[in-house]
N, C-alpha and C positions, 0 to 999 in steps of 0.2 A: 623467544623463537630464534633458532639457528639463523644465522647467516647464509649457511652453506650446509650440504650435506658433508659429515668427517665419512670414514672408513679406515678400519686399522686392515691391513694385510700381511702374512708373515712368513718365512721361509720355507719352516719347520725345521728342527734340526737336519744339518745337513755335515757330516762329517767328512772334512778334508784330512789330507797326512801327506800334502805339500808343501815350500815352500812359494811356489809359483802363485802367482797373480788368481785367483779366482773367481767367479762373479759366483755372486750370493742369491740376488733378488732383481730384478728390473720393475721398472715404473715407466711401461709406454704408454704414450700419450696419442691421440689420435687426432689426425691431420686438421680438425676443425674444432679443436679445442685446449684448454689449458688448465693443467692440474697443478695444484702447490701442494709442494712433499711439506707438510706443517711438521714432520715429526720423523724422528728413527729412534730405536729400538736395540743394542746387541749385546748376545750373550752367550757365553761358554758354558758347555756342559762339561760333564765330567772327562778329566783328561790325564793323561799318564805326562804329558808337558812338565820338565824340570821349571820350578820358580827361575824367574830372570830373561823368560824367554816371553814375546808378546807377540799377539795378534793383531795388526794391520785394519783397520775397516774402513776403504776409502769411497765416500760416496763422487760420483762424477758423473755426466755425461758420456754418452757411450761415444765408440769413436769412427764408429763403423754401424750399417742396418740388420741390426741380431733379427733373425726371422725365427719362426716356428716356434713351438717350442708345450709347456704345459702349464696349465694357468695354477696359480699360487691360490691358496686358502683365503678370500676378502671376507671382509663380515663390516657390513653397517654399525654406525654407533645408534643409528635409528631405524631402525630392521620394519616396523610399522609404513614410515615414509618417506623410506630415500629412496631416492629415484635410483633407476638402475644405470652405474657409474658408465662412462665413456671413454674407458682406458682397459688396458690389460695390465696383469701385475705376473711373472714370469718368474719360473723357477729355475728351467732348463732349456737349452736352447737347442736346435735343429744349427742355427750360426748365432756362435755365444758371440755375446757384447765383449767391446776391446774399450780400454782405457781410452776417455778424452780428457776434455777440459774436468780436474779434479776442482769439485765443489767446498769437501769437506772432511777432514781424517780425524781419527780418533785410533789411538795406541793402548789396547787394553792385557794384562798379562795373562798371559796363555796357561791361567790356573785351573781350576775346575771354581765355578761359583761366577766368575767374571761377569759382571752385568754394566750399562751404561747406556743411558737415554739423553738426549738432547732434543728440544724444541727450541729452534728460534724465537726470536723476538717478533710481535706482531709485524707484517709488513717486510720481514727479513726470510720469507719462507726460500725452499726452492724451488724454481717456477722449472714447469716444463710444457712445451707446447710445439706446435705444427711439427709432429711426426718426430719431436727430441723423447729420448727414451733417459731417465734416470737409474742408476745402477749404483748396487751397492757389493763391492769387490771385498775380497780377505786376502791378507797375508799372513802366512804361521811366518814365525824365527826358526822353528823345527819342525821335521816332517814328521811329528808323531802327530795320530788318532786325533783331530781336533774336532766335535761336534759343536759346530756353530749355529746362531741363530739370528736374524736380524728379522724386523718387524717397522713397517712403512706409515705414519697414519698421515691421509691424507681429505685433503677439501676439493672439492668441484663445485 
């Protein structure tokens, strides 16, 4: 028996052809509760990106109250009896999240195929709670056609 109910959540490709800072994904959490991000997910599609150039994916704390915005694709890993989660997972924002306290980066090359997942150690998750929103940002090295993806699995 689960401990906890998981939930994977995920961007969908979302094609940037910036260098500039961009939010990917958010993970807010609601004011009388507390989520641990157990897992991340990212990955490059296909892209005209010269080898030697990479993409940035820094997870953080948002630094600012992102409002509005459109709820991201969630799916239960137990679709029979998970409860129905107590957070929102966000694609786009009405006021996008601004960098805070960075949790965690990972530099992957800005090739087509580019894949990388990390789970923490048990007990090493990242926690978010009373009204903290978790965000997962991009940076390209070039502003060519980059379609990215990142994917959240999380425990309540």
């Amino acid at each position: 028996m689960a401990i906890s109910d998981i939930y994977t959540v995920d961007s969908g490709l979302v094609a940037t052809a910036t260098t500039s800072q961009t939010p990917l994904l958010e993970y807010r959490i609601g004011s009388t509760k507390r989520g641990f991000l157990v897992g991340v997910r990212m990955k490059i599609g296909v892209t005209a990106a010269a080898a030697g150039n990479d993409v940035v994916f820094t997870l953080a704390r948002a630094g600012n109250s992102p409002s509005g915005g459109t709820a991201a694709n969630l799916r239960a890993h137990d679709a029979g009896s998970a409860a129905a989660i107590n957070t929102a997972f966000i694609g786009s924002w009405t006021i996008a999240p601004t960098l805070g306290n960075v949790l965690a980066e990972w530099i992957l090359p800005q090739t087509t195929g580019s894949m990388w997942e990390e789970f923490p150690p048990l007990g090493y998750e990242w926690v978010g709670g009373a009204s903290s929103s978790l965000v997962m940002f991009v940076t390209d090295s070039v502003a060519t056609s980059t379609p990215l993806e990142c994917q959240f699995v999380v425990s309540e």
